[in-house]
GUVEXDREN-219938 format. One record per residue (C-alpha): residue in three letters; x, y, z. Coordinates in steps of 0.5 Angstrom, whole numbers, padded with zeros to 4 digits, always signed. Layout:
// residues N
ALAXYZ
...
***
This chain:
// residues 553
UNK+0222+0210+0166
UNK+0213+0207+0166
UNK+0212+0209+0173
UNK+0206+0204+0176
UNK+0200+0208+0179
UNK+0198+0208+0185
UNK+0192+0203+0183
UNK+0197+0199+0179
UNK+0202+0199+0185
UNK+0197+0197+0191
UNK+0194+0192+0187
UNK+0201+0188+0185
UNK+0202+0189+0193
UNK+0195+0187+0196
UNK+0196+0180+0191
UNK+0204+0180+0194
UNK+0202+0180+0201
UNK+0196+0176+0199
UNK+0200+0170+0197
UNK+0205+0171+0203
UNK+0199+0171+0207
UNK+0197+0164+0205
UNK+0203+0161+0205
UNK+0204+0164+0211
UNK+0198+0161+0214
UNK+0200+0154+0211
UNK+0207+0155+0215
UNK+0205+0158+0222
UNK+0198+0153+0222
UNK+0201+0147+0221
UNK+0207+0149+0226
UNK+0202+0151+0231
UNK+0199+0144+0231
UNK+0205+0141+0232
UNK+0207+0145+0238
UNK+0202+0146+0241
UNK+0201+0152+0246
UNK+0208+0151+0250
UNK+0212+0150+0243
UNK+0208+0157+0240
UNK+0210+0160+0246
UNK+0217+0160+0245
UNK+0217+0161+0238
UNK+0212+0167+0240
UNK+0218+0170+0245
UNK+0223+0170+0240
UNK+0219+0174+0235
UNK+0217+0178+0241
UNK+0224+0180+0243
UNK+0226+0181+0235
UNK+0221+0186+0232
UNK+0221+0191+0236
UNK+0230+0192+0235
UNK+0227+0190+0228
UNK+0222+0196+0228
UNK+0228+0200+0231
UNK+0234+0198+0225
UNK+0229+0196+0219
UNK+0222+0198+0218
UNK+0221+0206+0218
UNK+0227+0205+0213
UNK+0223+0202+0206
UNK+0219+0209+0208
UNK+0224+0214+0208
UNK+0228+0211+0202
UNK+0221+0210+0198
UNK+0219+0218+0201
UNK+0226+0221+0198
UNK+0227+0217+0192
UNK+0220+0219+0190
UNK+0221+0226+0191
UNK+0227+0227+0186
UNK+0224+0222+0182
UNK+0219+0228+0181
UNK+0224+0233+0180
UNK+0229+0229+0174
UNK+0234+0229+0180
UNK+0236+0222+0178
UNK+0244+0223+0180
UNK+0240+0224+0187
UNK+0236+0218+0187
UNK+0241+0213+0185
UNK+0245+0217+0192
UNK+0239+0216+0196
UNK+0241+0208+0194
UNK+0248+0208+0195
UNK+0247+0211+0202
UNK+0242+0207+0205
UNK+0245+0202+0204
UNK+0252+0202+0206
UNK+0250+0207+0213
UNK+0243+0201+0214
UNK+0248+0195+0213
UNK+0252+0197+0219
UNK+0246+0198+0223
UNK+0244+0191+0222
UNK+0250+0188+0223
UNK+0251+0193+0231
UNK+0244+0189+0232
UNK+0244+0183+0229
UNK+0251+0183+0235
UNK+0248+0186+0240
UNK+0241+0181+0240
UNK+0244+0176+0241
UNK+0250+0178+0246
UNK+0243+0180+0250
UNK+0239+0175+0249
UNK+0239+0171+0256
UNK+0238+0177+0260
UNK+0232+0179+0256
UNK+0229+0173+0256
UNK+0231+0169+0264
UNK+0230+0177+0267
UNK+0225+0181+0263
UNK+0220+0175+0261
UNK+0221+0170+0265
UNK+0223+0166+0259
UNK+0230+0162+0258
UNK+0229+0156+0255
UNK+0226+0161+0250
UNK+0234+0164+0249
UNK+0237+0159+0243
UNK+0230+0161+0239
UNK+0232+0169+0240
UNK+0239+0168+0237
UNK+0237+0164+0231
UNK+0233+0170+0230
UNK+0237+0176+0230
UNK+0241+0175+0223
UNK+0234+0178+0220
UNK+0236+0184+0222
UNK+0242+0184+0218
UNK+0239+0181+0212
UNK+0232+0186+0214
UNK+0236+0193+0213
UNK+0239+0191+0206
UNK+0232+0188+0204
UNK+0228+0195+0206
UNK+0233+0199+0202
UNK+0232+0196+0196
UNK+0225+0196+0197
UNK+0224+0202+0199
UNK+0228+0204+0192
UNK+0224+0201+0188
UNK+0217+0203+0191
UNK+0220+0210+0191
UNK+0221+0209+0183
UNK+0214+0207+0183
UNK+0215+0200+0180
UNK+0212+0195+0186
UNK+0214+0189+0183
UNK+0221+0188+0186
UNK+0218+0189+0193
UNK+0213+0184+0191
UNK+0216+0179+0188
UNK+0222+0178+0194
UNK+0215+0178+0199
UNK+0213+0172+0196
UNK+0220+0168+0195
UNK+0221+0169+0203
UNK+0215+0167+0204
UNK+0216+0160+0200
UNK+0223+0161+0203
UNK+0220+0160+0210
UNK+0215+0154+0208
UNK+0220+0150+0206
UNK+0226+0152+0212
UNK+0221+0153+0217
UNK+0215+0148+0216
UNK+0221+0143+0214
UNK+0225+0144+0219
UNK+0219+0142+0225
UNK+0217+0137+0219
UNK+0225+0133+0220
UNK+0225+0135+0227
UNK+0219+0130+0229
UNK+0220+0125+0224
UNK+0227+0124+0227
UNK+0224+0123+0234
UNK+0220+0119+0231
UNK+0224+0114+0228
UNK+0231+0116+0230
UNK+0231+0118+0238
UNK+0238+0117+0240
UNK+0240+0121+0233
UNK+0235+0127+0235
UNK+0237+0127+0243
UNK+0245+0127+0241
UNK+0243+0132+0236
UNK+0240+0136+0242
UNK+0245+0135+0246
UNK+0250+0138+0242
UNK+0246+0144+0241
UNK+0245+0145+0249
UNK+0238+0143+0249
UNK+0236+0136+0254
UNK+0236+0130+0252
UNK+0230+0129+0255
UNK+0223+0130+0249
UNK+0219+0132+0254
UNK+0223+0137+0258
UNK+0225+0140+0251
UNK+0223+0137+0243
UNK+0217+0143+0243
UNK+0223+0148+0245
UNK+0228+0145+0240
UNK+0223+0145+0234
UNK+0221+0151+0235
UNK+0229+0154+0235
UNK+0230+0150+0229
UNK+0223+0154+0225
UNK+0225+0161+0228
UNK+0233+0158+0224
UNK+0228+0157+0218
UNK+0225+0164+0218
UNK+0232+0167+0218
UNK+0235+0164+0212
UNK+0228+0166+0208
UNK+0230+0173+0209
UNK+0237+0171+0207
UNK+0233+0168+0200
UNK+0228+0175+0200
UNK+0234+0180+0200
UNK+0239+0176+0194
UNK+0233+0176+0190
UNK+0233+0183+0190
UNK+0240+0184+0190
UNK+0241+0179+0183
UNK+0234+0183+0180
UNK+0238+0189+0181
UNK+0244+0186+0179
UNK+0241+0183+0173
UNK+0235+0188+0171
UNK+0237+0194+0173
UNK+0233+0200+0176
UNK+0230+0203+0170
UNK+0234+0209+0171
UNK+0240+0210+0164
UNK+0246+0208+0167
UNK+0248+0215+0165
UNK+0245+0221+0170
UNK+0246+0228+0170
UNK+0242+0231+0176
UNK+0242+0239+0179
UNK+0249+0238+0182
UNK+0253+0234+0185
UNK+0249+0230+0192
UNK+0252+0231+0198
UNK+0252+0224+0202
UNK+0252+0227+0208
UNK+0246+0231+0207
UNK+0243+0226+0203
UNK+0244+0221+0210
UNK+0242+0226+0215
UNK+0235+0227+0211
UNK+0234+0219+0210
UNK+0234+0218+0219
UNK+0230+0225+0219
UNK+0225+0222+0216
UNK+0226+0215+0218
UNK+0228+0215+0225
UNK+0220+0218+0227
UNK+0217+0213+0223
UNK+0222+0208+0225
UNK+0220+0210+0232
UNK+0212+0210+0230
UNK+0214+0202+0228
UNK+0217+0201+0235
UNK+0211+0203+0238
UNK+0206+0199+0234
UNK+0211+0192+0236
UNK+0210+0194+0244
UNK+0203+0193+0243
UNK+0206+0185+0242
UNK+0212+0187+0248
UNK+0207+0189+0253
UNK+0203+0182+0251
UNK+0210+0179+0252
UNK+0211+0181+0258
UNK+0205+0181+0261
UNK+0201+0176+0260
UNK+0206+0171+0262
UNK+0206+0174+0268
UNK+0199+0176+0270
UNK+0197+0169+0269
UNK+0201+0166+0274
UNK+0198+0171+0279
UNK+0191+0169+0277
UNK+0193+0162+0278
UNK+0196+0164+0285
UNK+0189+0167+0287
UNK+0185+0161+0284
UNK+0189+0155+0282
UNK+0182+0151+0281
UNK+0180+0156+0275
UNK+0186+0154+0272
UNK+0187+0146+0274
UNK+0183+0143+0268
UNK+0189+0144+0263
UNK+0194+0139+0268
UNK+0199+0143+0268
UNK+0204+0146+0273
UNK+0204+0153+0275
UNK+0211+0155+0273
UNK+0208+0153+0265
UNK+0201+0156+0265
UNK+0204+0163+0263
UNK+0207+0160+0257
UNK+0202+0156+0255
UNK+0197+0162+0255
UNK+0202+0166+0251
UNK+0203+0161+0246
UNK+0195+0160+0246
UNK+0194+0168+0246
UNK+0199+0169+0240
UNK+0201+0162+0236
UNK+0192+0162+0235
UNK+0188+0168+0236
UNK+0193+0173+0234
UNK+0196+0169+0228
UNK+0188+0170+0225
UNK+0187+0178+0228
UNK+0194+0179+0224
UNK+0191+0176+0217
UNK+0188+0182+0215
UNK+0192+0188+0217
UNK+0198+0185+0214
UNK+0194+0185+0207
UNK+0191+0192+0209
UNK+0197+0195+0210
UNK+0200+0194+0203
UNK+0193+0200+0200
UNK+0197+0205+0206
UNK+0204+0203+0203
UNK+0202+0204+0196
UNK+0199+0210+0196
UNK+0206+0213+0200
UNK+0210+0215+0193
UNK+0203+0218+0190
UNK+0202+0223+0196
UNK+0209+0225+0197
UNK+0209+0227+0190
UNK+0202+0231+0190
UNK+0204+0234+0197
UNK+0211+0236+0194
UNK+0207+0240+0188
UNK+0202+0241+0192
UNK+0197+0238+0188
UNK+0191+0237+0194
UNK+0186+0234+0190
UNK+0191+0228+0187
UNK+0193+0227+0196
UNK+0186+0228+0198
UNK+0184+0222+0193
UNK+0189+0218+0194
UNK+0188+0219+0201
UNK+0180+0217+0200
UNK+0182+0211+0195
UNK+0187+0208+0201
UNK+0181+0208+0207
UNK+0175+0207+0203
UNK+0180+0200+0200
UNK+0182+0198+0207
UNK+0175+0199+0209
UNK+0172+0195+0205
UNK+0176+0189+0206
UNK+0178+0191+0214
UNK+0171+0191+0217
UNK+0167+0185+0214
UNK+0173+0181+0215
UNK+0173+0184+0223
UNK+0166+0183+0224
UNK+0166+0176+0221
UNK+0172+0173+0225
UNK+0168+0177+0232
UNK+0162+0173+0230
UNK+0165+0166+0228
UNK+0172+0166+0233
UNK+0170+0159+0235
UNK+0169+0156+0229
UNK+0175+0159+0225
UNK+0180+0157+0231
UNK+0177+0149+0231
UNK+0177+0150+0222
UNK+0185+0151+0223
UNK+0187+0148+0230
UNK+0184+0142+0230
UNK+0188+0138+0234
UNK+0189+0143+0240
UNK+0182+0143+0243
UNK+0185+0146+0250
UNK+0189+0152+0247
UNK+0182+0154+0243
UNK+0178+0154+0249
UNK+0183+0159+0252
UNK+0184+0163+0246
UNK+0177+0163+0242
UNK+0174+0169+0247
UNK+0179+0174+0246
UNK+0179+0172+0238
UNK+0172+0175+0238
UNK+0175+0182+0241
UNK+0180+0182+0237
UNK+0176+0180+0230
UNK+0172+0187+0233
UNK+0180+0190+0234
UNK+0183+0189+0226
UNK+0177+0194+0223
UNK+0181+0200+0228
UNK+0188+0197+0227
UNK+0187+0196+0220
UNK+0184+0203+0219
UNK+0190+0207+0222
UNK+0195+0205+0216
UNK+0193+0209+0211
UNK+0192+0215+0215
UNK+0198+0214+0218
UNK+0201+0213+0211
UNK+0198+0220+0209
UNK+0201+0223+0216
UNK+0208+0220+0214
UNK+0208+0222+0206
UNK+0206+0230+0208
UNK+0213+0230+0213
UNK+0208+0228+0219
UNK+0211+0221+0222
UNK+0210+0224+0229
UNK+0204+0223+0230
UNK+0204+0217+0229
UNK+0208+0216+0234
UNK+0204+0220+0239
UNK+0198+0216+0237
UNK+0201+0209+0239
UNK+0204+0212+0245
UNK+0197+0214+0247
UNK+0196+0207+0245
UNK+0201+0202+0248
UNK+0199+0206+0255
UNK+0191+0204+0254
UNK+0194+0197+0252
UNK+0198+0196+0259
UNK+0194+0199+0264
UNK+0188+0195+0260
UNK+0192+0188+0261
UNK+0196+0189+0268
UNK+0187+0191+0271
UNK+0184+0184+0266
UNK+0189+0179+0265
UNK+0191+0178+0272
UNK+0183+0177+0273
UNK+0182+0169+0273
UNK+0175+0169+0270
UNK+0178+0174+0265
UNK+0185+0172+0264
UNK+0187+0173+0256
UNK+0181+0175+0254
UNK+0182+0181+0257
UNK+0188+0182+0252
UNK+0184+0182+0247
UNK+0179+0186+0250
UNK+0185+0192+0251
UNK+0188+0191+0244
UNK+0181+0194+0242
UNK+0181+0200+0246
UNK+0188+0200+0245
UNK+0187+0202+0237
UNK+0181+0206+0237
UNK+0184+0211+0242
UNK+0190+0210+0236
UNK+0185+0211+0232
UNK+0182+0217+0235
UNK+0188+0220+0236
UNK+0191+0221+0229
UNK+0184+0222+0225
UNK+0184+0229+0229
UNK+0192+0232+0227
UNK+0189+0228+0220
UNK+0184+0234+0220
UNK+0187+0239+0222
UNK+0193+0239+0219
UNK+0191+0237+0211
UNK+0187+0243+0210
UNK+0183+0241+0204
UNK+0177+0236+0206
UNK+0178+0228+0206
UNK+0172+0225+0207
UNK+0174+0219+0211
UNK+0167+0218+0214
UNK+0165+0217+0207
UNK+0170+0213+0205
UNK+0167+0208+0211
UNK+0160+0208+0210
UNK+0160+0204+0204
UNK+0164+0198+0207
UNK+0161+0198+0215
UNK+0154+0197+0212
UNK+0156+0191+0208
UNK+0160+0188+0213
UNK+0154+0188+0218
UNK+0150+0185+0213
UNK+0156+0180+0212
UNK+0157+0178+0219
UNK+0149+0178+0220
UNK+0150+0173+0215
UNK+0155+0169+0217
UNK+0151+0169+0225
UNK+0145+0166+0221
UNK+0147+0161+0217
UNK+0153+0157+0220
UNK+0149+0152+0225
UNK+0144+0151+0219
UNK+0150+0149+0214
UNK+0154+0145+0219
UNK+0149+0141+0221
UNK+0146+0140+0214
UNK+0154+0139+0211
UNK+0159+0138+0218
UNK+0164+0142+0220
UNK+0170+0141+0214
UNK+0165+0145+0209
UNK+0161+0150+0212
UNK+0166+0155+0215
UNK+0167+0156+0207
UNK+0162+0156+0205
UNK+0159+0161+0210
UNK+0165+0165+0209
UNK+0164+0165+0201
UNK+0157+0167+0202
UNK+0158+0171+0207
UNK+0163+0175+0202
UNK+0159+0175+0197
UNK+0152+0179+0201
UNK+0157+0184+0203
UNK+0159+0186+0195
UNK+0152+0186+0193
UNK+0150+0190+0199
UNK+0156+0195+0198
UNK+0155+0196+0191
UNK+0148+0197+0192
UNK+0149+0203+0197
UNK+0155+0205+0193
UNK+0150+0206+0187
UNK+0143+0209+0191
UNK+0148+0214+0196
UNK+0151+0217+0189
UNK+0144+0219+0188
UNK+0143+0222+0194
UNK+0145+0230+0196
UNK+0146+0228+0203
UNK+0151+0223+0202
UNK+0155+0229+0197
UNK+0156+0233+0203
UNK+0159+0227+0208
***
């Protein structure tokens, strides 16, 4: 069985999350277009209530199947790998079944008595059946990276994202092209489904439940494929094993949720960073519009519709740019996962600790020029992709300069979490995210509530949030891992690029966008931008290998 290294692994991952990334940027810019702030919001509110019951069922599990098929991968104990699947699969598909059930029985309370939302209820029910189709989606994938051939995971990656371009952006497409040309038809549709008639009461809310639906069935369409690829491709293992003995299931389940269950835990409170904002910027804006509703009259809107309309600025804008770059990111941090686990358990430290080194220095050197450059251009970047929404921009473009400062801690932590996780440490990470979602409450309840501050203050809160985060794993990191893993070397390289970048970028945008306008200068400002950063980097790659200091970094 060819297993991929973790170079080849990071690289078919990296280029899957890249292609899922632009046809996701293609789905949700559109559609926030169409939506606006108030349709976001609700769209916003559904994934919201979602992701952290995802966390919870689905996202620790890829992780805990892919550490133990791994494990006993190295070991020739492939009777025990093909039980870690069949158990998996059948325990986490009940799971995702209670909670699917579960989601939507609680839908109305979550959303009219926690956040003030009801009108956001239908979205949520349309999105709970992902968690099914999510938990038998992680086992396979988690299986196949444990195997170290990452492009099942990948390849699925990329047909739910198709998926959900045709059904999600298709579905907005056909909702307002009826209400364009067949009303009566819509508004009785709507009807049927419980929403009012009345377009200007409820098209932006049925447009965004009938997306989220759209989203739901390209899960379904990401979990058959990888059912029919192994139904049809197998695993690479010979039908025939022989292991050490007879796996005992039992055993087998409790080491799954030993390891899954913190890492779950970890992702659980990763997604309350989004709760927090969830449940407290909507709130927190109609109390700064209470205390000076002059500051808030220009958007023409009643009171009651303010706090939605922030949130689904906050989240359908700045944070759907801020989330670009850590969800590429993160694939250098899952891909090295197999590979620790494997140096760990033979305890070959020199392997961990370059693979350790090779996951950060990667995610640095894209994670800090892609940070500072969306801080520095937050502006021209939100009115290059929304265009058409000049009032959520204004709303939004300061907290995205924050945020743009927040993707180089948020991205950086991956890695050094995946590192934890591999080595049997998932509770740091978790208390390092609890340290984290405490500073990114306290920090929204003081800032958002403030009228001159308002969203911005989430952005301000999300930065401090991560570097707290980060602080808090590094240290436990070093302590823990006893050979030396030079993490600062591995950043030094990238953050003198990307500084060089951003101060390209600052320079040149204007010059360029009075020369050429507005539609080709952001990219080419991006392109050249880019281009300083890897010559600068490279540079200082080949000068600092000369240099003994650096050697002692």
């Amino acid at each position: 069985m060819k297993k991929q290294s973790f170079l080849h692994g990071s690289v078919i991952l990296v280029l899957a999350a890249f292609t899922v990334k632009l046809i996701g940027a293609v789905f949700r810019i559109p559609l926030t277009n169409m939506l606006g702030g108030t349709g976001m919001g609700i769209f916003s509110c559904a994934y919201g209530v979602f992701l952290p019951v995802y966390a919870v069922s689905v996202t620790g599990l890829p992780v805990a199947v892919a550490k133990m098929v791994a494990e006993s991968s190295a070991a020739g104990d492939f009777r025990r790998v093909r039980s870690i699947f069949s158990v998996s699969l059948r325990s986490f598909s009940l799971l995702g079944g209670v909670c699917t059930i579960a989601v939507m029985l609680l839908s109305y309370p979550i959303c009219n008595f926690v956040i003030g939302l009801p009108s956001a209820t239908p979205a949520v029910i349309a999105i709970a059946p992902s968690l099914y189709s999510g938990c038998i989606c992680a086992v396979y994938r988690g299986y196949y990276e444990g195997l170290r051939n990452m492009y099942p995971t990948a390849l699925s990656q990329v047909a739910e994202a198709v998926s959900k371009l045709f059904f999600g952006l298709g579905a907005a497409l056909a909702v307002f092209r009826m209400a364009e040309h067949s009303p009566e038809t819509l508004k009785a549709l709507m009807t049927a489904f419980g929403f009012s008639p009345d377009f200007s009461v409820s098209l932006a809310t049925f447009t965004a439940t009938v997306s989220v639906f759209g989203v739901t069935l390209s899960t379904l369409v990401g979990t058959a494929f990888l059912v029919l690829r192994k139904k049809l491709g197998g695993d690479g293992i010979p039908y025939t094993v022989s292991g050490r003995k007879s796996p005992d299931n039992n055993e087998i389940l409790r080491e799954l949720m030993k390891t899954a269950v913190p890492i779950a835990s970890g992702s659980l409170v990763t997604t309350l960073t989004s709760l927090v904002d969830l449940v407290t910027i909507t709130n927190a804006v109609q109390r700064a519009a209470v205390s000076a509703p002059s500051h808030f009259a220009w958007l023409g809107l009643a009171e009651k519709d303010l706090g939605s309309f922030f949130y689904g600025s906050f989240n359908g804008l700045a944070i759907t740019v801020f989330n670009l770059v850590p969800s590429l990111t993160n694939m250098f941090g899952k891909g090295v996962i197999p590979s620790i686990a494997e140096a760990h358990s033979s305890g070959d430290t020199k392997k961990l600790c370059q693979s350790a080194e090779s996951a950060f220095a990667a995610t640095a050197f894209i994670a800090i020029p892609a940070g500072l450059g969306i801080s520095v251009l937050a502006p021209e970047i939100l009115g290059f992709l929304f265009s058409s929404r000049e009032s959520e921009i204004l709303i939004a473009a300061e907290s995205m300069r924050w945020l743009g400062l927040a993707v180089i801690p948020v991205a950086l932590t991956f890695p050094v979490f995946s590192v934890l996780q591999a080595v049997g440490r998932a509770d740091i990470p978790v208390k390092a995210m609890i340290v984290g979602v405490a500073v990114k409450f306290v920090g929204n309840f003081i800032l958002v509530p403030i009228p001159e501050i308002n969203i911005t203050g989430a952005g301000i809160s999300t930065l401090i949030c991560y570097i707290a985060v980060l602080i808090a794993a590094i240290i436990p990191l070093k302590r823990h891992i006893k050979a030396k893993i030079r993490l600062v070397r591995s950043v030094l390289h990238s953050l003198a690029g990307g500084i060089s970048c951003a101060v390209t970028a600052f320079c040149i945008h204007t010059p360029l966008e009075n020369l050429l306008g507005g539609g080709i200068s952001l990219p080419l400002t991006v392109i050249s931008s880019g281009c300083i950063h890897l010559i600068f980097t490279l540079l200082i790659v080949h000068f600092a290998k000369t240099s003994p200091k650096y050697k002692k970094i």
